[in-house]
Every structure is written in structure tokens, then in C-alpha cells.
C-alpha positions in Angstrom: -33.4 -58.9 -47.5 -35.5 -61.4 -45.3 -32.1 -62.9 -44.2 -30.7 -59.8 -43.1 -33.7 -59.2 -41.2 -33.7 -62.8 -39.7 -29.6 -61.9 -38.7 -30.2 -58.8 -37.4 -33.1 -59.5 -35.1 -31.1 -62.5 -33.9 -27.9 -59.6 -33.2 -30.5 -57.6 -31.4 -32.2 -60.9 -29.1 -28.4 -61.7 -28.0 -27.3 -58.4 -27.2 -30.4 -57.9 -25.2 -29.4 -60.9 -23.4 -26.1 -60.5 -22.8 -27.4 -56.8 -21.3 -30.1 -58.2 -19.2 -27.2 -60.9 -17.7 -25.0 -58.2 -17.1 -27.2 -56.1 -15.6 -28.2 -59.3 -13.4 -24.9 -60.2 -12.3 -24.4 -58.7 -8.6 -21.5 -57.0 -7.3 -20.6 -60.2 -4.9 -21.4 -62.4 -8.1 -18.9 -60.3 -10.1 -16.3 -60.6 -7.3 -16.2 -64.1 -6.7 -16.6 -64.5 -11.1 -13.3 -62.5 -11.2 -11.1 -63.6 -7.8 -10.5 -60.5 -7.0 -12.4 -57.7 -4.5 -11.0 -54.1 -5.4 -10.8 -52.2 -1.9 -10.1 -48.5 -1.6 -7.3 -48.0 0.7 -5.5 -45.0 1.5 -1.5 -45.9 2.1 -0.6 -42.6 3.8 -2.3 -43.1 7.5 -0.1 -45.0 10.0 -1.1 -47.8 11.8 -4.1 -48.0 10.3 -2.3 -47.9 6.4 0.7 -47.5 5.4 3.6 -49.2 3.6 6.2 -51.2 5.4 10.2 -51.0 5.0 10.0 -52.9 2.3 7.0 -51.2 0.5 4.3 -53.4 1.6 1.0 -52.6 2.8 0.7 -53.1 6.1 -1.4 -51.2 9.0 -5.0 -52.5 10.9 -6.8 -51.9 7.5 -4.9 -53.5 5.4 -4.7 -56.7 7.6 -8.8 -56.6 8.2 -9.3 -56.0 3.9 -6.6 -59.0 3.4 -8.7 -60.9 6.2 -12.3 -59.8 4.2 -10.5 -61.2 0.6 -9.6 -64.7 2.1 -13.1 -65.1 3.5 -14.7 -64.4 0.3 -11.8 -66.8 -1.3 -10.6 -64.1 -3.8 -7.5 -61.8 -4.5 -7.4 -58.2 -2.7 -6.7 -55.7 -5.1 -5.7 -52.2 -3.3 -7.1 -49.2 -4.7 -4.2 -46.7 -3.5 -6.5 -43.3 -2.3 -6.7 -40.7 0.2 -9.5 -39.2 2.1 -11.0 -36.9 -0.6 -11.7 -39.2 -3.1 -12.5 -42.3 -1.6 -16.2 -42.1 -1.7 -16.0 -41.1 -5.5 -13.8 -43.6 -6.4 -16.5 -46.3 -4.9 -19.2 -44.7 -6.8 -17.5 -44.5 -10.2 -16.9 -47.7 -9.9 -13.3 -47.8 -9.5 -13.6 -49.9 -6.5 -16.0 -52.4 -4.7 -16.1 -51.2 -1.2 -13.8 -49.1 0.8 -11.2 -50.0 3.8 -9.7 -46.6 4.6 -10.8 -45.3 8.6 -13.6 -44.4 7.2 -16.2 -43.2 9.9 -19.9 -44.1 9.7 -21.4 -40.6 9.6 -25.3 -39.6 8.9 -23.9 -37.4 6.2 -21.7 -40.0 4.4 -25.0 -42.7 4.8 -27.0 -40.0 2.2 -24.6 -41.0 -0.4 -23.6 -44.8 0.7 -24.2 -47.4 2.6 -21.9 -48.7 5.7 -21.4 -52.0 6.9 -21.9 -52.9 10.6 -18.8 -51.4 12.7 -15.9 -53.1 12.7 -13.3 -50.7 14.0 -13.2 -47.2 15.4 -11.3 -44.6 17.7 -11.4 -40.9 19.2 -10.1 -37.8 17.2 -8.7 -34.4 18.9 -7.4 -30.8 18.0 -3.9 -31.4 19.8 -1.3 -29.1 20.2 2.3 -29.4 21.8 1.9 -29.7 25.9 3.3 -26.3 26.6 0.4 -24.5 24.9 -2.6 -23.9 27.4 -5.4 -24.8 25.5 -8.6 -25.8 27.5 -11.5 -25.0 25.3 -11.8 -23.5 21.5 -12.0 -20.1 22.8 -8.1 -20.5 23.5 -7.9 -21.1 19.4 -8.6 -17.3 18.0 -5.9 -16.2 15.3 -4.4 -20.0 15.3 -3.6 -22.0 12.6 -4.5 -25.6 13.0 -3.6 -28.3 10.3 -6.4 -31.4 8.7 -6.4 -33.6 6.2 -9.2 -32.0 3.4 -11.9 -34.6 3.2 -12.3 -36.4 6.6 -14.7 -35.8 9.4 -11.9 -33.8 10.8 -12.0 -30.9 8.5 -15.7 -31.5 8.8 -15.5 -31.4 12.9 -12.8 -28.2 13.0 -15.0 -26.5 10.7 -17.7 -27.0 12.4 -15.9 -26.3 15.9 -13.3 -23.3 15.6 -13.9 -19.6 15.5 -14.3 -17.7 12.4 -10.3 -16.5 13.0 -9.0 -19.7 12.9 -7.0 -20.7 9.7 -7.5 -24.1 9.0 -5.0 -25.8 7.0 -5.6 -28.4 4.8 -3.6 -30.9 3.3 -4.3 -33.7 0.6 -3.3 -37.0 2.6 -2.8 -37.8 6.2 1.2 -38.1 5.5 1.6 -34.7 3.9 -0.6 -33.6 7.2 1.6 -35.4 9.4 5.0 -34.2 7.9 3.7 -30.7 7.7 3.1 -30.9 11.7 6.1 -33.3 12.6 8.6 -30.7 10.7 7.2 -27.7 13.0 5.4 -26.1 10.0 2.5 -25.9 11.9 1.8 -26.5 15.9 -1.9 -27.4 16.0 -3.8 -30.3 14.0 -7.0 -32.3 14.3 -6.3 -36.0 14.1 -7.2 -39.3 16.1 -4.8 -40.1 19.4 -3.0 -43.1 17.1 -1.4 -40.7 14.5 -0.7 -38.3 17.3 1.3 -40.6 18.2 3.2 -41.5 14.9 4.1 -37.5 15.1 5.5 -37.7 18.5 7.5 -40.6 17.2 9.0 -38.3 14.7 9.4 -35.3 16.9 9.4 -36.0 20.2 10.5 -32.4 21.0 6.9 -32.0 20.2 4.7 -32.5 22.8 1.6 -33.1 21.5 -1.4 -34.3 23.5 -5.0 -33.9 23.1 -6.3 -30.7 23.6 -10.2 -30.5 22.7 -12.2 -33.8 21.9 -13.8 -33.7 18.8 -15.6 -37.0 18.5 -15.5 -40.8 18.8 -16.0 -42.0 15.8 -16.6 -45.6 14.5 -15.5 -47.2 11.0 -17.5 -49.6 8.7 -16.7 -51.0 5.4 -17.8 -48.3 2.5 -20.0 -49.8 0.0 -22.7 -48.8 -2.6 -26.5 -48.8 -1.7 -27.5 -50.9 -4.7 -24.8 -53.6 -3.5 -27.3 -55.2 -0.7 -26.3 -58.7 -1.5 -22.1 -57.8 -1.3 -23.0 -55.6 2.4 -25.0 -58.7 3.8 -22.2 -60.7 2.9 -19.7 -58.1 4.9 -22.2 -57.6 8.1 -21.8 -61.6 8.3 -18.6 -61.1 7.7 -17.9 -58.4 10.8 -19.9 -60.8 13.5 -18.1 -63.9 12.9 -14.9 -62.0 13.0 -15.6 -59.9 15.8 -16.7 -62.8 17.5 -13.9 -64.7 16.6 -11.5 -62.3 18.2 -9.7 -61.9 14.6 -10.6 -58.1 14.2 -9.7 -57.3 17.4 -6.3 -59.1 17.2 -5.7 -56.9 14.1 -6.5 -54.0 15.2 -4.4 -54.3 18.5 -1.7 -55.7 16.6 -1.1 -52.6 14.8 -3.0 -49.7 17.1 -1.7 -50.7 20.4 -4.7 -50.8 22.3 -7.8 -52.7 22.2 -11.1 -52.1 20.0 -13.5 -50.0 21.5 -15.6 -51.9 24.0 -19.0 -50.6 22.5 -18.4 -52.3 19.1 -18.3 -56.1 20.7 -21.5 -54.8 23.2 -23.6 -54.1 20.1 -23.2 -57.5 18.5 -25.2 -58.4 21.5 
């Protein structure tokens, strides 16, 4: 009887440990422990990410997340999502941080943290040129396509009359298909995936219309993960410095990164 006590209070002083080491090990310690960083990713939003001709991902993103893995010496393991679940996929767990356009906005920093700006680029309700559209009083009784989740559905909402049907779709391709293939006219979007639509239907037309903000992107991450988002802010200034972000993101958006994100290094 005095042996099984001796065995199991020796059980109970090693599980204990092992708890109290687990519960010590950081995110950053667990990531560089395993060789691998697990970034949320959603594949369905050209040129920031998509999947090549032959599958691969590719897209401004994508490159800056594979650019983030090789710094920390580790594997990049994509978390395939899209803009509704992203956020609870990094709190559940399911992934470490998240690469996806997402913006830096007061309501997302309630729930998560955000590293230092990295990326970023304007968004618009845009409709075909031949539709004179000026200001959202010219939107009463339209319908106007969004992807459900992102600040644009938040922004339209927030914007549009109480007549306006907004449409919303689950991923940024679905949105775009929907808009390219004339199922709808009107959608709210940045200028670079206005573009990919125009690619697809040039009969189309579309152009910015009503501004809806300029928003800038940070690398998603939890707020008990301070040691993994000092790591990334370091991460961001010596890139950004370094001119590799900005070649990225040029490479695959066509344009340079906003001015304003290199000015506030300074």
C-alpha cells in the first residue's frame, strides 16, 4: 500500500512537470522545436494568393510567409482559409499567425494582436465605367457583391443605403467569378483584384467608383504570443529595410508598397 502511494505521487510530480514545461514552452519555442510555422493563408485572392498553373502557391503573401519561414529557419506549413474563418482558425489553434490581406483594424485588435505593417492597399465599390456612379446616393435598389468576412462587407455595410442588396460570397474567387461572369455589376474590393476581373472580362469596365478606405496589412497573431510578434516586428524592419518586402509585393501587385509603410519605420 505504501508503494503504491510512493508510485503514484511520483505519476502525479511528473505529470505536473511535464504540464508546467508545456505550459512554459512559447509559441516561437514550439515553432523552432518543430521546423515548421503553420500560417493561415487564404488561396482564392489573386496577386496577393492564389495557386499557380501548376497548383502552387504563389501571390505577394505567400512569397512574404515563405520569406518569414526561412528567417525563422523552419518549414512553412499553409493553412488553406478564407476571410471568415481566419481569425478563428488562429485562435483555436489551428494555426500560428495569419498571412492572408489581413487589415489592421481597431475592431480585429479587440480579439488579436497585429504585427507592425508590412503590406497594404486601397479598396472601392467599383462598377463597370458606363454606370454613373459619383457618390452612394447613386446606389439605391442596387445589388453590390463582397466577400462575407472582410472589412469590405464591414465598410459596404456600414456605407450603402438601407435598399441596397449586398451580396455575399464565401471566398474572394467565388466573389470574383460571380462578378467576372456578369452575375452581378457592382462589388467592393481592392483596385488589384479589380483588375484580375477585368483580366477575365474586359467587356467589363470596371473602375473605382466610391473609395472605401486604405487599408494596411500586418501579420495576425495571438495576444498571449508576445515573444513570436517581437520576433515578426524585427522581422518586418529588417525586411522592409532591406527592400525584400517591397520587391515581393511589387513582384506580384504591380506597383510599389505604399509610401507611408517605409515613412513609419522612421
Amino acid at each position: 500500500m505504501k508503494l503504491l502511494k510512493i508510485i503514484s505521487a511520483l505519476a502525479l510530480t511528473v505529470s505536473l512537470a511535464l504540464t508546467a514545461q508545456a505550459q512554459a514552452e512559447t509559441t516561437l519555442e514550439r515553432i523552432r522545436a518543430e521546423g515548421k510555422i503553420r500560417i493561415a493563408i487564404d488561396l482564392s485572392v489573386p496577386p496577393w494568393s492564389y495557386q499557380d498553373e501548376n497548383l502552387e502557391p504563389a501571390g505577394s503573401e505567400v512569397g512574404a510567409a515563405q520569406l518569414l519561414a526561412e528567417s525563422l529557419g523552419v518549414e512553412l506549413e499553409i493553412v488553406p482559409t478564407n476571410g471568415a474563418n481566419r481569425i478563428p482558425f488562429l485562435l483555436s489553434n489551428r494555426a500560428d499567425a495569419i498571412m492572408s490581406a489581413l487589415s489592421i483594424t481597431d475592431e480585429r485588435k479587440q480579439t488579436i494582436d497585429f504585427s507592425l505593417p508590412y503590406s497594404g492597399a486601397a479598396t472601392f465599390i467599383a462598377a463597370p465605367k458606363s454606370m454613373d456612379i459619383k457618390s452612394v446616393d447613386d446606389l439605391h435598389g442596387l445589388r453590390i457583391a463582397v466577400t462575407r468576412g472582410t472589412t469590405n462587407d464591414t465598410d459596404l455595410t456600414a456605407t450603402v443605403p438601407e435598399d441596397v442588396e449586398i451580396v455575399r460570397f464565401e471566398d474572394e474567387a467565388t466573389t470574383i467569378t460571380a462578378v467576372a461572369s456578369n452575375q452581378l455589376d457592382l462589388v467592393a474590393q481592392a483596385q488589384t483584384l479589380l483588375d484580375v476581373i477585368n483580366e477575365r472580362n474586359p467587356a467589363k469596365e470596371l473602375e473605382p467608383k466610391i473609395a472605401l478606405r486604405d487599408f494596411r496589412v500586418g501579420v495576425g497573431l495571438r495576444k498571449e504570443d508576445q515573444d513570436l510578434r517581437d520576433y515578426v516586428d524585427g522581422w518586418v524592419v529588417e525586411n522592409l529595410q532591406n527592400g525584400k518586402l517591397g520587391e515581393i509585393y511589387e513582384r506580384y501587385q504591380g506597383t510599389e508598397l505604399p509610401a507611408d509603410i517605409l515613412a513609419n519605420l522612421h
